[in-house]
C-alpha positions as CSV (number, residue, x, y, z in Angstrom):
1,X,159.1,-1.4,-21.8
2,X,158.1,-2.7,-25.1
3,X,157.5,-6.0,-24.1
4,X,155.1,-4.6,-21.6
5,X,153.6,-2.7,-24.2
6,X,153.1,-5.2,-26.3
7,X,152.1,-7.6,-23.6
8,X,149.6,-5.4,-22.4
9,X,148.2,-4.6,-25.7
10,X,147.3,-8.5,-26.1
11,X,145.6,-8.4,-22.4
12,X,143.7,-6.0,-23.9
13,X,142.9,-7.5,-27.0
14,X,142.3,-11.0,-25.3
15,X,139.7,-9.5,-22.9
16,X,137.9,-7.1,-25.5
17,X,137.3,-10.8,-27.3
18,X,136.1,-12.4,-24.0
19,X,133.7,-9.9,-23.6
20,X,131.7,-10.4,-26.7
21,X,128.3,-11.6,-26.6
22,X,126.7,-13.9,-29.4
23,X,123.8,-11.9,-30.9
24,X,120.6,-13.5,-29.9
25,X,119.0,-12.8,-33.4
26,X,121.5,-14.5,-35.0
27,X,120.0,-18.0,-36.6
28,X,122.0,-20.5,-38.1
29,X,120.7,-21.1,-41.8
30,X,119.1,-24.4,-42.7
31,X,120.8,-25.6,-46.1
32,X,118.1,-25.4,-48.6
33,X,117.9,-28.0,-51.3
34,X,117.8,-26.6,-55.1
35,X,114.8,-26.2,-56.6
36,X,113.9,-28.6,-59.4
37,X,113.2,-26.9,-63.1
38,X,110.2,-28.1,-64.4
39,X,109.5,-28.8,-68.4
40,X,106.4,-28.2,-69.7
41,X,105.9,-29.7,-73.2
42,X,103.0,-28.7,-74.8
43,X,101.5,-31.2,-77.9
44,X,99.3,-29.8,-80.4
45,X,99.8,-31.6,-83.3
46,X,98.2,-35.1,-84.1
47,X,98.5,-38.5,-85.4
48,X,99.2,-37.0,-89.2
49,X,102.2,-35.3,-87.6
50,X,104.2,-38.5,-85.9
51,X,107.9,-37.1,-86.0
52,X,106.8,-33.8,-83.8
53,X,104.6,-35.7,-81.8
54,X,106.8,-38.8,-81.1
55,X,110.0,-36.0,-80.9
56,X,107.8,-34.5,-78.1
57,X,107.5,-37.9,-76.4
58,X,110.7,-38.6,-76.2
59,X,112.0,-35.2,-75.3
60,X,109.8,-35.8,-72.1
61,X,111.2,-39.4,-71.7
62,X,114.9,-37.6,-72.2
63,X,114.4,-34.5,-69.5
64,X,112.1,-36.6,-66.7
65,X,115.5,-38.4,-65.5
66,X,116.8,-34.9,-64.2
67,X,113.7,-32.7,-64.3
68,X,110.3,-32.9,-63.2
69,X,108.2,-32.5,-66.4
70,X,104.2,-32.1,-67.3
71,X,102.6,-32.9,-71.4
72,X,100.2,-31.0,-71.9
73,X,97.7,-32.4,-75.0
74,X,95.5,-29.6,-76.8
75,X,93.8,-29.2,-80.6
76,X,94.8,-32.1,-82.9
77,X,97.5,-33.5,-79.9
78,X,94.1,-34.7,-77.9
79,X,93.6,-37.5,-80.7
80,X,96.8,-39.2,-79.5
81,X,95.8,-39.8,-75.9
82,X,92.7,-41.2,-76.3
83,X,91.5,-44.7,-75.3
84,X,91.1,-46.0,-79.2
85,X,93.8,-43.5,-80.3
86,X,96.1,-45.3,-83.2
87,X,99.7,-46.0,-82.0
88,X,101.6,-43.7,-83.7
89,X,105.0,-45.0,-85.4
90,X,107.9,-43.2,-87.2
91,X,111.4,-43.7,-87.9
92,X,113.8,-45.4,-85.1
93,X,111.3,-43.8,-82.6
94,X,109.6,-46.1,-79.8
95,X,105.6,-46.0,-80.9
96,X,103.6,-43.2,-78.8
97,X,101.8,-46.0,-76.4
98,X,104.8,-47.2,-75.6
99,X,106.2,-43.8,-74.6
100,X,103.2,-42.9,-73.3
101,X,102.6,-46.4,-71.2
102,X,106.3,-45.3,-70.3
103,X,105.7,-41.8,-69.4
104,X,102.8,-42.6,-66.8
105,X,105.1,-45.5,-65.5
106,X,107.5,-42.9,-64.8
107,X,105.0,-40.2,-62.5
108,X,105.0,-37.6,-65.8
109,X,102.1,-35.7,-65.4
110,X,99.9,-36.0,-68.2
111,X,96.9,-33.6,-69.6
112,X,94.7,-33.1,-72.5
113,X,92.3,-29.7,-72.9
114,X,88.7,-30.9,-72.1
115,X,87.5,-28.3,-74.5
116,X,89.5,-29.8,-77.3
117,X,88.4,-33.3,-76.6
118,X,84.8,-31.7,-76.9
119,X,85.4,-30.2,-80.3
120,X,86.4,-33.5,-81.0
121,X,83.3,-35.7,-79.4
122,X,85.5,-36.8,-76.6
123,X,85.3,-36.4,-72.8
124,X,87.8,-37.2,-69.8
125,X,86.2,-40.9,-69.5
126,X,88.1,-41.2,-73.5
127,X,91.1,-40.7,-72.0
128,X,94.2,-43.4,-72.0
129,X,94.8,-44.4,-68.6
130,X,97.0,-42.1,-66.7
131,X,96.1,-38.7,-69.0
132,X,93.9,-36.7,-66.9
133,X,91.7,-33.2,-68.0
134,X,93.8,-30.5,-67.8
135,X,93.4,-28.3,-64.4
136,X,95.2,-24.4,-64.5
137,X,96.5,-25.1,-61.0
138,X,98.5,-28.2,-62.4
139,X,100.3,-26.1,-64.9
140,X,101.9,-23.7,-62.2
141,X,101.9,-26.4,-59.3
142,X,103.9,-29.4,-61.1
143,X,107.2,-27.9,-60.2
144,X,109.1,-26.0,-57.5
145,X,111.8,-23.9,-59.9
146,X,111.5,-22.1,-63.1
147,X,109.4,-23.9,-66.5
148,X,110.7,-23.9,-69.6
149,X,108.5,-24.7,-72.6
150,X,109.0,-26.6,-75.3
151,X,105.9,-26.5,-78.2
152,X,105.2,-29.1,-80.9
């Protein structure tokens, strides 16, 4: 009598499980790929300050290999990406047009404040090759994750 029980317990059981439907709504889930953090490295110093600005350079050189990252040139920092800019040299550091010529090489998004090269008699057609004017679209737009700042 048990074994009928028991027996008849799993018919049960086994039809209960052959009666289920799969949910129509259901949706298998797509894997999504991680977002990428972006760096946003703002320059404001100039030429007289080389270890910040070739610090900044290279800090950009550093986190492009794993994040995306934007330089962003405003007040003094606009003298450095400009066409007759002086190449700026300190210490063991590689000279900013090097970094610089590296940094475009590389896809790193590079901007200088138009109002800042105004103050300073410049325009966009002053610019190195590869810095463009700075757009407010740019800033939010150069990554898909979150942005960390870093100031010099």
């Amino acid at each position: 009598m048990r074994s009928s029980i028991l027996l008849l317990l799993a018919f049960v059981f086994a039809s209960f499980l052959g009666c289920q439907t799969a949910n129509e709504d259901a949706r298998i889930e797509e894997p999504v790929e991680p977002l990428t953090d972006g760096v946003f490295i703002h320059i404001k110093q100039g030429p007289d300050n080389p270890h910040e600005v070739l610090m900044a350079l290279r800090m950009a050189e550093m986190m492009v290999e794993t994040q995306d990252v934007l330089l962003y040139f405003d007040i003094d920092g606009v003298k450095v990406v400009l066409n007759d800019s002086e190449d700026i040299t300190f210490g063991n550091f590689p000279s900013s047009h090097t970094q610089i010529g590296k940094l475009v090489d590389m896809g790193v998004t590079i901007m200088a404040c138009p109002g800042c090269l105004e103050v300073v008699g410049k325009s966009g057609d002053d610019l190195m090759q590869g810095v463009k004017l700075a757009e407010r679209e740019t800033f939010f737009n150069f990554t898909t994750g979150r942005i960390l700042t870093l100031d010099y």
